[in-house]
N, C-alpha and C positions, 0 to 999 in steps of 0.2 A: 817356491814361486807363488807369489799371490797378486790375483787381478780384482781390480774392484771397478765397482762401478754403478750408478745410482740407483738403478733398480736391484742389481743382484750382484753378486760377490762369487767368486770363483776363486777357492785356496787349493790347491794340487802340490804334492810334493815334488820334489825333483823328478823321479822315477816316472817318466809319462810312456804309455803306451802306445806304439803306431797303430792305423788302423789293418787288421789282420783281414785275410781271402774269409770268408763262409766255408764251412768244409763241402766237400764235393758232393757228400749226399744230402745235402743242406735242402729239405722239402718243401720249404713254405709256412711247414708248421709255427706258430705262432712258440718262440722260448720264452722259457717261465722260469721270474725271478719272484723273490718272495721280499717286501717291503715292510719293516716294523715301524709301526705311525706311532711316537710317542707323544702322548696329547697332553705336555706338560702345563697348556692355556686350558686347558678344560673347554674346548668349542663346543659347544652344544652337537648332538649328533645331526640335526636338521641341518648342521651348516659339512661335517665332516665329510659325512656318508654322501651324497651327490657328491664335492667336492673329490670324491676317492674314485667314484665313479667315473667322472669326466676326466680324472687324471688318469683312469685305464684305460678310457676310449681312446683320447691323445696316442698310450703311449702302443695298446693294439695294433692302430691304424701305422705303427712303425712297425711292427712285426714283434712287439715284446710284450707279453702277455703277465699282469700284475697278478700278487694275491696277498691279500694285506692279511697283516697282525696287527687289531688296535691294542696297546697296551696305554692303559690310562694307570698315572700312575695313583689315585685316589681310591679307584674302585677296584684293580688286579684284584683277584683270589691270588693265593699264597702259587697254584701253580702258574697261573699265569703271570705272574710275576719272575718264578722262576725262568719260565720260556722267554720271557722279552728280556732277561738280564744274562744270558749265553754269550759267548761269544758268535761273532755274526760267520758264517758261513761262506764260501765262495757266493752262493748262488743268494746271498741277504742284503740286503740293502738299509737303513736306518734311514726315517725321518722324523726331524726334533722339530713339533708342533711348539713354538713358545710365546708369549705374552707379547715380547718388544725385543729389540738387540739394544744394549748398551753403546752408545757411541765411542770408535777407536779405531786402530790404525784400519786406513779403507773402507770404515761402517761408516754409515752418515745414519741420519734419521729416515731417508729417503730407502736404506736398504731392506728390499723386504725380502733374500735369501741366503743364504751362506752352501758353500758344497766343501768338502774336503775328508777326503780316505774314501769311506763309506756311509758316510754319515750327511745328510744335510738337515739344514736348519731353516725354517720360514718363519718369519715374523708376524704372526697377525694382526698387532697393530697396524701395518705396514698394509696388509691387505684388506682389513675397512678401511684403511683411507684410501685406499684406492678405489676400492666397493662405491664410496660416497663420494667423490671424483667424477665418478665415468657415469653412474646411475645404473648402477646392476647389485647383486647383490652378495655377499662373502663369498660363498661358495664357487659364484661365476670367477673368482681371483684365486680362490685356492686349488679349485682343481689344477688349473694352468700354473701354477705358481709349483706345485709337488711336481706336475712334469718336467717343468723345465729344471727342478734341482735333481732329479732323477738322471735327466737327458746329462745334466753337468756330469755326473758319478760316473755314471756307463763309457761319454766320451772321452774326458779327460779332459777337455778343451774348452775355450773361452765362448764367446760369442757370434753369433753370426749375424749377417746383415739382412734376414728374411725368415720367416716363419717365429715357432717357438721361442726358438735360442735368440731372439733377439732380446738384447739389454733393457730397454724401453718399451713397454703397451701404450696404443693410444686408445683414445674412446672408439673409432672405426675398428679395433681390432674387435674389441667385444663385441662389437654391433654385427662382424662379419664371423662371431666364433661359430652359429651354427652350420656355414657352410666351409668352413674349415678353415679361418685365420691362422688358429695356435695349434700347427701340424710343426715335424719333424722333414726335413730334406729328405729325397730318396736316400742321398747318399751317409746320411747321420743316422736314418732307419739302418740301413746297412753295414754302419761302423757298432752303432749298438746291439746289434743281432751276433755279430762276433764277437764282440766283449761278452754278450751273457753264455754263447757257446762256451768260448775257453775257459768262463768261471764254471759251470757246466761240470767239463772235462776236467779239473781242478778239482772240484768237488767228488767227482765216481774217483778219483784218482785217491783221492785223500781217505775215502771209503773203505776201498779195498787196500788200503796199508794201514790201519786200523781196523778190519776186519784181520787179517792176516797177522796182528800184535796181538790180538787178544784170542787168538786159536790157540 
């Protein structure tokens, strides 16, 4: 199944997940997933690092708490290299930093993200033009641009008509991002907080039956 649409693109397999309960001893504490940024456009870090930032305020302020892996792929050491070419883990997330998207089926020139498995993709050509558009600067797009392809993974789902997950940013939204324009629903903070749980639980699950193989 794939949605498109002019600012961002949403590819999801058949296989979609309802949103699950919190478990009962579910505290508040902020769940932590862990996000590998591959920086295949080379952004300069002045524009990355804020941009990584804002995209963990965003996605905090829902109750999921980021910790990135930059893997560039220029500069890796050989080990780090290794660790960003693993296979990703329940609790991993992938995002493909890249130059432009080729235009095709549901890409326009206009799209500046792609979500699908675990994996999303942003466009940074897509994000100075919009930088240069609104009058703000790269990083004020990319942060909110990695959340919302984040927010796609976690939920499974398309678009909404308010907040982040919306399709379309206008110039008012940046103008209103520091009091909080590009937030998540209670209720999508909520459905994301259980998604990272039961990846979570998946993962100690996965653990302890390769701990248990290799005894």
């Amino acid at each position: 199944m794939k949605r498109s649409f002019q600012g961002f693109v949403l590819v999801t397999t058949l296989l979609t997940f309802a949103p699950q309960a919190l478990p009962q001893d579910y505290d508040g504490t902020p769940l932590r997933i862990r996000v590998r940024v591959h920086n295949y456009a080379q952004v300069a870090s002045e524009i990355l690092v804020p941009a990584e930032a804002q995209a963990a305020e965003i996605l905090g302020k829902a109750g999921i708490e980021i910790t990135w892996s930059n893997c560039d792929p220029a500069k890796a050491s050989l080990a780090d290299a290794a660790e960003c070419n693993q296979l990703m883990r329940p609790t991993e997330l992938g995002v493909r930093v890249l130059p432009y998207f080729g235009v095709g089926a549901g890409i326009t020139k206009k799209t500046m993200g792609l979500a699908v498995g675990n994996l999303a993709s942003i466009s940074v050509r897509r994000v100075k033009e919009e930088a240069t558009e609104f009058g703000v600067q790269p990083c004020e797009v990319l942060g909110p641009a990695i959340a919302h392809e984040i927010g796609h993974l976690l939920l499974q789902q398309g678009h909404s008509p308010t907040g982040i997950m919306r399709a379309h940013w206008r110039r008012e939204d940046y103008e209103r991002a520091p009091r909080g324009a590009f937030t998540f629903t209670s209720e999508q903070g909520e459905q994301m907080q259980a998604e990272v749980s039961k990846r979570v639980q998946a993962q100690g699950a996965a653990e302890v039956a390769t701990a248990t193989v290799t005894k």
